[in-house]
N, C-alpha and C positions, 0 to 999 in steps of 0.2 A: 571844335572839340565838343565831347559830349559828357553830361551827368546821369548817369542812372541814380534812382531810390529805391529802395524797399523799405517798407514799414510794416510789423505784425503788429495790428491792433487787435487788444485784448482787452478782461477785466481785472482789475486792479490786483496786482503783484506782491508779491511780503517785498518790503525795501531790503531787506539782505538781498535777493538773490536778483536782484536787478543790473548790478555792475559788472558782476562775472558774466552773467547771461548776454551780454552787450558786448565786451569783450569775448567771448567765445561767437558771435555771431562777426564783428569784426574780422577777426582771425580766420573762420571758414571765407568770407570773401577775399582778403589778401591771398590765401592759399591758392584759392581758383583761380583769381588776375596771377598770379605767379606758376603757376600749372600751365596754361594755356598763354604766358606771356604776352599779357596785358600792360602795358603801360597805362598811368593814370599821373594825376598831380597831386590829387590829397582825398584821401579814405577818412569819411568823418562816421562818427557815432553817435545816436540820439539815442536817449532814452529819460520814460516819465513811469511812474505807476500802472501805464495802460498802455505805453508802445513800446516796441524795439525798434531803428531802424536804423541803415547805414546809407550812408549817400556818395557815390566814385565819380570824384570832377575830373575832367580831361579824359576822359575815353575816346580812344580811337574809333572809327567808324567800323574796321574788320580786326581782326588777328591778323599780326604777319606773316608771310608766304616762308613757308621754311622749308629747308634741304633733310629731309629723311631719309637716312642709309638702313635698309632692310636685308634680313640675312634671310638666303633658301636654300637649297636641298645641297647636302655633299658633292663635291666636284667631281667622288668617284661616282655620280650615276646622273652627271651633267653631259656628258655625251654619250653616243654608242658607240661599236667599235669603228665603225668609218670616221668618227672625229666628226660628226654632224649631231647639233645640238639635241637631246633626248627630250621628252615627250613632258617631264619631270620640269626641265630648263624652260620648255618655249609656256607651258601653261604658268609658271612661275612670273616671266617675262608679260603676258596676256596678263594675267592678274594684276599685276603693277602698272600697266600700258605705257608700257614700253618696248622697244625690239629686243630682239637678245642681244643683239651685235652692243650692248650697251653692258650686257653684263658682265661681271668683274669676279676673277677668283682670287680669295683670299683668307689669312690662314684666322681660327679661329676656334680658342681654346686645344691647340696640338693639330688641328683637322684643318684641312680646306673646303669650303663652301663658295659657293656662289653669293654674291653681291651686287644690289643695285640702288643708286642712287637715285632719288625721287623728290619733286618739287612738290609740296603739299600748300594747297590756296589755303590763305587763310579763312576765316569764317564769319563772317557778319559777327557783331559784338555781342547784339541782344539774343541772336541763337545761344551761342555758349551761354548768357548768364542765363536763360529760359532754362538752360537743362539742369542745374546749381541749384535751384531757387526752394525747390520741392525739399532740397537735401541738405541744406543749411539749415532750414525751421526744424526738419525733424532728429537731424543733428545735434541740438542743441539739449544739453543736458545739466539738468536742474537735479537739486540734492530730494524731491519728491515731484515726478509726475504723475498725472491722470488723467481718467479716462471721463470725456463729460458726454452725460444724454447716451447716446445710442451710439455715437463716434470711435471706430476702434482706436483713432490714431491719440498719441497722450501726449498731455502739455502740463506746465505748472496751473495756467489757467485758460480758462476758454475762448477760443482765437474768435473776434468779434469783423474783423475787417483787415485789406491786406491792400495798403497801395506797392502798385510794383511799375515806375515809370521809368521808361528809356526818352530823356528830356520831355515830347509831350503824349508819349505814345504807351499805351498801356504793353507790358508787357508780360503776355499773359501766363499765370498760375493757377492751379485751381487745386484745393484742398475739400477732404469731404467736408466741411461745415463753411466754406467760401471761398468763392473767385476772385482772384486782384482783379482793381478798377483803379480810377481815380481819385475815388472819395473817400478821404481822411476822416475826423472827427475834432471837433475841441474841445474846451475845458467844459467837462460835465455837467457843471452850472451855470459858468458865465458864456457860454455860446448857444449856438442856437442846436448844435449836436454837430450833422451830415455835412463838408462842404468840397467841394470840388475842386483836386488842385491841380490846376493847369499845366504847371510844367516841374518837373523835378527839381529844379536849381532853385525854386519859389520856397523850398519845403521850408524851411525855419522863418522865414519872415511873413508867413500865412501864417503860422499854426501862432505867432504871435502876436497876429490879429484875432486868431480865436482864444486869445489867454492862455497860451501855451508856451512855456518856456523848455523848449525838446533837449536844449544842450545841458547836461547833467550841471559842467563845469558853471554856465551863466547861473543858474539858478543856486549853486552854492554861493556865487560871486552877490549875488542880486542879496542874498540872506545874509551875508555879513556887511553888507553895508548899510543896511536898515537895522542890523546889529551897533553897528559903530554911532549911526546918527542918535539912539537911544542914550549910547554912554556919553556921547557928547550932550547931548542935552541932558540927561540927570543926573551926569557927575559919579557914573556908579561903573563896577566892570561886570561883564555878561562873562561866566565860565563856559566857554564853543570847546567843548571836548570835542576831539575828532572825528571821533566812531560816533557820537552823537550827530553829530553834523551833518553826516554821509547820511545815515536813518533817516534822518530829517529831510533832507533836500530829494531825497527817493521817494519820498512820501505826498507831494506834493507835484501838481504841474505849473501852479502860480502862486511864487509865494509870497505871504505876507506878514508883515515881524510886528506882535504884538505885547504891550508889557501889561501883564496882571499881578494882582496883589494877594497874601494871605495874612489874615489875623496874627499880626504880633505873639499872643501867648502863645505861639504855636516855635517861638523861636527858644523855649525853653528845653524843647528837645534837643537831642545831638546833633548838629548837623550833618552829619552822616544819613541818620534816620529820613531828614529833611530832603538834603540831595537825590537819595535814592528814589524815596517819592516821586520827586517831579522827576529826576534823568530816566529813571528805569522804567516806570511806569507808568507818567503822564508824557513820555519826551518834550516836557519842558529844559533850559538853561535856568541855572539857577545866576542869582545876584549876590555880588558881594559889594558891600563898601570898598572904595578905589581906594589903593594904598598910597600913602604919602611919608613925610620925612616922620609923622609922630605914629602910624599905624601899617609900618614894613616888614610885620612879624608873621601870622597867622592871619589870616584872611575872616573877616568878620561880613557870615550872610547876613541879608538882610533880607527884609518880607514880602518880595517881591518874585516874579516868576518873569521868564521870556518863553513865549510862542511861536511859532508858523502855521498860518493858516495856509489852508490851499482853496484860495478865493481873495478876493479883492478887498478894500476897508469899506465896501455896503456891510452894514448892520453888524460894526466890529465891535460896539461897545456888547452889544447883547450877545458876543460870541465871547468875548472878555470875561463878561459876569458866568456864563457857561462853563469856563476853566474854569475859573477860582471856585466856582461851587463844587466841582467834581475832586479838585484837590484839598477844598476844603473837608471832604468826607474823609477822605483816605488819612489825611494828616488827624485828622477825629480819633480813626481807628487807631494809628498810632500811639497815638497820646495814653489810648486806653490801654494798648497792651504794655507799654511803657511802666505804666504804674500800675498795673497788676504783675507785673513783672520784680519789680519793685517789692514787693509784699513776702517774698520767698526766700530763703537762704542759696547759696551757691550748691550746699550739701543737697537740698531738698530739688533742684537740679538735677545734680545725679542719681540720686535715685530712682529718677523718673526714668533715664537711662537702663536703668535693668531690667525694663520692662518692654522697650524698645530692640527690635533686630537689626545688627550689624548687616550680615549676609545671612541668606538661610544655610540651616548646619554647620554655621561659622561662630554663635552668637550672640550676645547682645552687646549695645553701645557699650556698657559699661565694662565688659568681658573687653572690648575694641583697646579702651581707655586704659585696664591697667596692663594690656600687652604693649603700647605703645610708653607708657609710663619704663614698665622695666626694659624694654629695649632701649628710652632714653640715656637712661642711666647705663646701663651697659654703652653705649655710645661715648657718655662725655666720661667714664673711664677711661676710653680708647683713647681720648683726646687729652686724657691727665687733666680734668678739671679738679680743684679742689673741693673737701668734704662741702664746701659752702656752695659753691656752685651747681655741686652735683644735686643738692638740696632744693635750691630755686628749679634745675631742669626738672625733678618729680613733679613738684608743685604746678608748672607750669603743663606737664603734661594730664597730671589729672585733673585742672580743668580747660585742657582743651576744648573739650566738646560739650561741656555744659549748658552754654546758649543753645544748641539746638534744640533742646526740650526748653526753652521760651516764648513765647505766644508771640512777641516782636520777632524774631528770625523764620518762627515756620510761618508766619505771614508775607516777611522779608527774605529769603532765602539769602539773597547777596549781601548781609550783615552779617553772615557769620564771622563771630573771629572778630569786628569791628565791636559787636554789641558786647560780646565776651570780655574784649578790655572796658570797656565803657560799666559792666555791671562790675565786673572784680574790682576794680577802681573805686566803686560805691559801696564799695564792702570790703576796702581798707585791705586789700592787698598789695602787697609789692609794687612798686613802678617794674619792676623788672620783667614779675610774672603778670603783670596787666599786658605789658607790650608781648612779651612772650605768644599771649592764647591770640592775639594777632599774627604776629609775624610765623607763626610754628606754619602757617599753610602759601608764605611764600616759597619759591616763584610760583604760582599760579599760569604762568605760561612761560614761553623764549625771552619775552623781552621783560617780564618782571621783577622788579628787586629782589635782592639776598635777605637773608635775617642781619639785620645790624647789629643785636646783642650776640653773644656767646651762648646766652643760656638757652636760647631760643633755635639754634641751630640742632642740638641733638633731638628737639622734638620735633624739626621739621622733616629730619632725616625721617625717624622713628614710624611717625605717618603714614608717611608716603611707602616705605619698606612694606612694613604691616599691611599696607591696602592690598600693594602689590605681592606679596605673599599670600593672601586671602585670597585672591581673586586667582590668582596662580595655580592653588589648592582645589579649586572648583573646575579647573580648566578650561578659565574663563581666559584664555590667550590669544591676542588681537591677531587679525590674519584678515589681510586685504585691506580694505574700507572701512571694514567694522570693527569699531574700537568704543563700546557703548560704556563705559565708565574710566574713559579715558586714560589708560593703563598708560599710552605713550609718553602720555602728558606727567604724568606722574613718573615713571622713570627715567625723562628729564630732565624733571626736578630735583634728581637724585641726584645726576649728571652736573647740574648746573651747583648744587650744594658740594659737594666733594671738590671738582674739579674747580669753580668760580672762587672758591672760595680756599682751597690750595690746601685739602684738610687731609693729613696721613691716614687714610684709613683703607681697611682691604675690604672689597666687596664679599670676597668671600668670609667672611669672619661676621659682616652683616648679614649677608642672608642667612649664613647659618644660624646666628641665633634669633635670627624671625622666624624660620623654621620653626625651630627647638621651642618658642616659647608659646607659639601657635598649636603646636603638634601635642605638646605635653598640657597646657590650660585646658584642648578639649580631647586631650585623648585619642586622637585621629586614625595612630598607626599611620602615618605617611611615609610614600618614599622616598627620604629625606634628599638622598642621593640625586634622582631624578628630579624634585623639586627644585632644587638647588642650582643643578644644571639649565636647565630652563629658565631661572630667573640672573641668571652669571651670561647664559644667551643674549635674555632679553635687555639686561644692561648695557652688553657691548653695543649693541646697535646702536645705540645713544652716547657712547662714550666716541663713537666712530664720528657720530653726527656733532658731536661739540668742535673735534679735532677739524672738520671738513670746514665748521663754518667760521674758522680760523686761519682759513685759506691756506694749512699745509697740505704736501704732495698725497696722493693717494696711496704710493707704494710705500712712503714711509708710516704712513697712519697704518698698512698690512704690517709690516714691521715691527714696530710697538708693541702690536695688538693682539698680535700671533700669540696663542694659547693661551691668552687671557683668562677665560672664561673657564680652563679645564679645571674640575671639580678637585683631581686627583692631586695631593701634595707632591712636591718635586722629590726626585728619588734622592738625591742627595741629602745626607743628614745637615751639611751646614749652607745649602740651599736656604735663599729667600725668596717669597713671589714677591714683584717688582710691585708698588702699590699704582691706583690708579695715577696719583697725582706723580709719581715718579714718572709714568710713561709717556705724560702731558709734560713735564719738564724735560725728560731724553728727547720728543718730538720737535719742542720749540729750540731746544739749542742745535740741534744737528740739521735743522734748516737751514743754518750760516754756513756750517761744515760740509753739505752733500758734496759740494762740487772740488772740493779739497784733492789735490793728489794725493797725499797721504794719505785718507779715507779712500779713495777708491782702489789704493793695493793693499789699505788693511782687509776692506769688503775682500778683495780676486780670493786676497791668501787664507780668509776665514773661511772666505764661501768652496774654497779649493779641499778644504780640509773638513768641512760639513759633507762633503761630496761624497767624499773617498770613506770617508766613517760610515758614512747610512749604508754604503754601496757592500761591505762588509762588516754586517755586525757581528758575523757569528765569529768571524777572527779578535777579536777584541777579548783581552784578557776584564777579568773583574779587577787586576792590579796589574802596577807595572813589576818589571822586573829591572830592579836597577844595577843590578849586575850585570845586564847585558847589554846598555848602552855604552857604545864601545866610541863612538863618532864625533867629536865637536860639535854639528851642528844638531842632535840629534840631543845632548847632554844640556847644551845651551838652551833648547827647547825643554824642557825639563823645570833648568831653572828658571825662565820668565814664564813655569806655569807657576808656579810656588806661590806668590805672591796672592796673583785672583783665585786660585784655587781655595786657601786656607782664610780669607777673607769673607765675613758677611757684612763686615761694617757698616753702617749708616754711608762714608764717606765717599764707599766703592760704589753707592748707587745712582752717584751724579752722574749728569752726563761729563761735565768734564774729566774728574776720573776716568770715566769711561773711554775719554777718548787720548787723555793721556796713559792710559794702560794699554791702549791701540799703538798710540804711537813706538813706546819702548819695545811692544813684541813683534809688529810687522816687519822687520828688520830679520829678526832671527826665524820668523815663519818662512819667509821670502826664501831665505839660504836656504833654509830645512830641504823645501821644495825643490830646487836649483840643484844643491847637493848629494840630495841622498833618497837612497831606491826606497819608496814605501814598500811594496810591494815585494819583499827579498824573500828567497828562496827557502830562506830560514826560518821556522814560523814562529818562533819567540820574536826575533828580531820585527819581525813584519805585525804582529800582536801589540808588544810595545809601542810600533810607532804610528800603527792608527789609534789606538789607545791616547796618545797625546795628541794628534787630531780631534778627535773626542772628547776629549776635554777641553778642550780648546771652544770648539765648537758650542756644547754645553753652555759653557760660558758667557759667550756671547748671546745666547739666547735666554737667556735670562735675563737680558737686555732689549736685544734686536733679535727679528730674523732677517740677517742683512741678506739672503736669499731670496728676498720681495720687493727686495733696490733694484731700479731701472734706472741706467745711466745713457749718456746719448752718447 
């Protein structure tokens, strides 16, 4: 059996886009060995800051010989009239080399054609991946390529060397700025650069003779154990956030775990301030004191820092003392804007905000602040908070954004919200509204927390709405790829707050008054209507996406979901629109019920009578005429509309209601059907009785559109 390698050696990579890039190059070779029916044993991945590459053990020597059935010309002009093969037939048969006495007629798509069956040799291995090779590097697609030097072709970074081995044999590629060969590279300082690698199957146990640790996963593996032997020897825990981790171990092609120190009086700040420091932008792990039976509460940092170099422990201490200097500046700066910080009112804050732009022609922060303020409170009205409540949500909303005119956050970007409880707090605010100007900007993404307080939720909503109303305004509406102030992320959030958190509220009743308060503060003249609509759109996408990633059916998520978004109130005066969280509770319960008998003759006989109503609207009286139902089942119908018809109540909006108001009428719809002529002669009669279809129908759509149920 045989190994092929391919490696694109380059200059050093951003660690983000290293993993994906590795796995999309993975994935183009599987496809290929799968294309051309390759068998292998194991498809590995390598990647470091300066290569890509993937290595296929067990390769066959050729592709297998395979049977290929070929279709040629119509059977009508495969012969002539003597019944002797046509001209069409024998160069068909020539072209495939074969005789015609081989050939086969058979039928194909209504037609008959000609057919011949043909052995196809397989192909030496390293031809097929030769022809691949070119089209996998240029394949690969990064979130910014470019163009370097004089080179049309574009990469994240500039391709430096390319081993391409079939076990010890080069297999040749050539790109405008290099040829595969051989010769690899290793670790930029600890080797000597160039060295020659003999045979493909060698690849990882070379390159970690040249201080190369190629395998992502070892080199994670290698950094938490030089992590672990720290805590065991200083009795302390190292915080391995994961998304740190991954940075980290991408960053490096030999790593090595180093503990440094910072000046104590530097712990008098928050640690938040601290953390962010070293995780954000030194990518150090910070230190905490190791919790025990007396210290199992809050985690107590301590003054210490963890490292990874990418080199060896030559001249580690003088690379030690080089961290702590560079964090000791940054934590410097801190300290200073901290207490200049310090020196200002929370009011004097704001202020500064009016001077600051929201969006252009949208604004300033401050303008942002008290639109978000009154939408709050309009909010936790919706939600019957009391006068006291509603009081903390104001308070909390106007100062939400205060920290950002603070000299710590626009140095610190990712404290926002953090530093805002940490200054309110020192200025003898509420516990409530400290947590609040925090939590107002959760979730922050899919896996994020909720707000934990009450009061803090109508300002998270309010936000987020507001952004998204502004930015709606401008038509700034995300399409494709491009989503440059993360509107998706932000509607959400919406999604994740209403729905995660099970809150009765209508989306239309919010956008309209983010509209309304947006439109009227600057005078806009918008078109409310169309605004609106576009933002009840862009919502359901996201109300779709909550439903989806809760593993219910597709058709019933259309179900639900159907007319959601339409701006227009229901024509019915004692109509309700179904609220979000209503249609996420009809969803989850009627996943037990899809497959119910009972449900799927209430569906035939609603869906029967949704049918026949659309099919004739212009027969359809604006009332009935009850004088003229003369029938039992027709009368009976009638009566088990009474009930859902003359109802709005809260109670009728369960699903179970719902489907015990299914069960009592599919009985009597069933007969209706069974027994008697929709369709009669008489057009009062036939008026009246799609008329109670129609309402029927109605009805259930204010629920479902059980007309987007798929049964097997």
């Amino acid at each position: 059996m045989n190994t092929y390698l391919l490696e694109i050696g380059l200059e050093e990579m951003p660690a983000q886009m290293i993993l994906p890039a590795v796995e999309q190059l993975k994935s183009l070779v599987n496809k290929t060995c799968e294309q051309h029916q390759l068998s292998f044993n194991e498809l590995r991945s390598f990647s470091t800051p300066r290569r890509l590459a993937v290595q296929i053990l067990g390769l066959p020597d050729k592709q297998p010989d395979r049977s290929v059935e070929l279709k040629g010309p119509p059977a009508a002009i495969a012969k002539d009239d003597k019944n002797n093969w046509s001209k069409a037939a024998q160069g068909f048969a020539a072209k495939n080399g074969v005789e015609v006495s081989v050939l086969e007629f058979r039928e194909y798509e209504g037609k008959d054609y000609l057919f011949v069956q043909r052995k196809e040799l397989g192909k030496p291995v390293p031809e097929l991946l030769q022809a691949q090779i070119e089209q996998w590097i240029s394949q690969l697609n990064f979130p910014k390529n470019m163009r370097w030097g004089s080179y049309r072709m574009r990469f994240i970074r500039p391709i430096r060397w390319i081993v391409s081995l079939w076990n010890n044999s080069v297999v040749p590629v050539k790109l405008e700025m290099v040829e595969a060969g051989k010769v690899t590279r290793g670790h930029r300082f600890l080797s000597s650069g160039k060295s020659l690698l003999k045979d493909a199957a060698d690849y990882q146990k070379q390159l970690e003779k040249l201080n190369v640790m190629a395998d992502f996963e070892k080199r994670r593996e290698s950094i938490l154990q030089q992590v672990k032997k720290l805590e065991k020897k200083n009795g302390f825990e190292v915080e391995l956030e994961d998304r740190l981790l991954t940075e980290v171990t991408n960053l490096v092609e030999w790593p090595t775990v180093l503990l440094g120190d910072f000046d104590e009086e530097f712990l008098e700040l928050p640690s938040e301030v601290l953390i962010t420091s070293m995780a954000v932008h030194q990518r150090y792990f910070p230190v905490f004191r190791k919790k025990g039976k007396h210290n199992s509460g809050t985690k107590t940092l301590l003054p210490h820092f963890v490292t990874v170099r990418n080199g060896n422990k030559k001249g580690i201490d003088t690379v030690r003392r080089g961290n702590a200097k560079v964090l000791r500046a940054r934590l410097s700066d801190a300290r200073f804007f901290y207490q200049e910080d310090q020196k200002k009112t929370l009011d004097e804050f704001r202020q500064k905000a009016e001077k600051v732009v929201f969006f252009q022609q949208r604004g300033s922060q401050d303008q942002r602040v008290q639109r978000i303020a009154d939408l709050s409170v309009f909010i936790a009205k919706k939600l019957e908070y009391p006068a006291a409540q509603q009081k903390h949500v104001r308070r909390i909303a106007e100062l939400s954004k205060f920290d950002l005119e603070t000299q710590l956050v626009q140095e610190f970007p990712e404290l926002q919200g953090l530093m805002g409880e940490n200054y309110a707090r020192l200025k003898n605010e509420t516990a409530v509204v400290c947590r609040g100007i925090r939590e107002h900007y959760y979730p922050r993404n899919a896996k994020d927390s909720l707000p934990k307080d009450a009061e803090s939720v109508p300002v998270a909503l309010a936000d987020k709405l507001n952004l998204l109303t502004t930015a709606f305004s401008l038509n700034m509406i995300p399409s494709g790829a491009a989503d440059p102030y993360a509107l998706r992320r932000t509607a959400q959030g919406i999604t994740q707050l209403i729905l995660g958190l099970r809150l009765s509220l209508d989306l239309h009743d919010l956008t309209s008054a983010a509209i309304r308060l947006l439109d009227e503060q600057l005078q806009l003249s918008l078109d409310r209507t169309k605004l609106q609509q576009e933002l009840l759109d862009f919502l359901l996408q996201r109300q779709r996406w909550f439903l989806q990633e809760r593993g219910i059916r597709y058709d019933l998520i259309d179900a639900v979901l159907k007319n959601q978004a339409e701006v227009q109130p229901a024509k019915e005066k004692t109509a309700r629109r179904a609220l979000p969280i209503e249609k996420l509770q009809f969803a989850e319960f009627l996943v037990e019920h899809l497959e119910s008998e009972m449900f799927k003759r209430s569906v035939e006989a609603i869906v029967r009578a949704a049918n026949i109503s659309n099919k004739y609207p212009d027969k359809i009286p604006n009332k009935l005429d009850e004088s003229v139902l003369t029938l039992t089942e027709e009368k009976n119908f009638f009566k088990a509309l009474l009930p859902i018809r003359k109802s709005d109540q809260q109670s009728l909006w369960t699903p179970e209601n719902y489907l015990e108001q299914l069960r009592k009428i599919e009985p009597v719809v069933t007969r209706f059907f069974e027994d008697v002529m929709v369709m009669d002669e008489d057009p009062v009669k036939c008026g009246n009785r799609l008329w109670l279809c129609q309402q029927l129908a109605q009805w259930s759509r204010l629920h479902l559109d059980l007309q987007t149920l798929v049964f097997a």
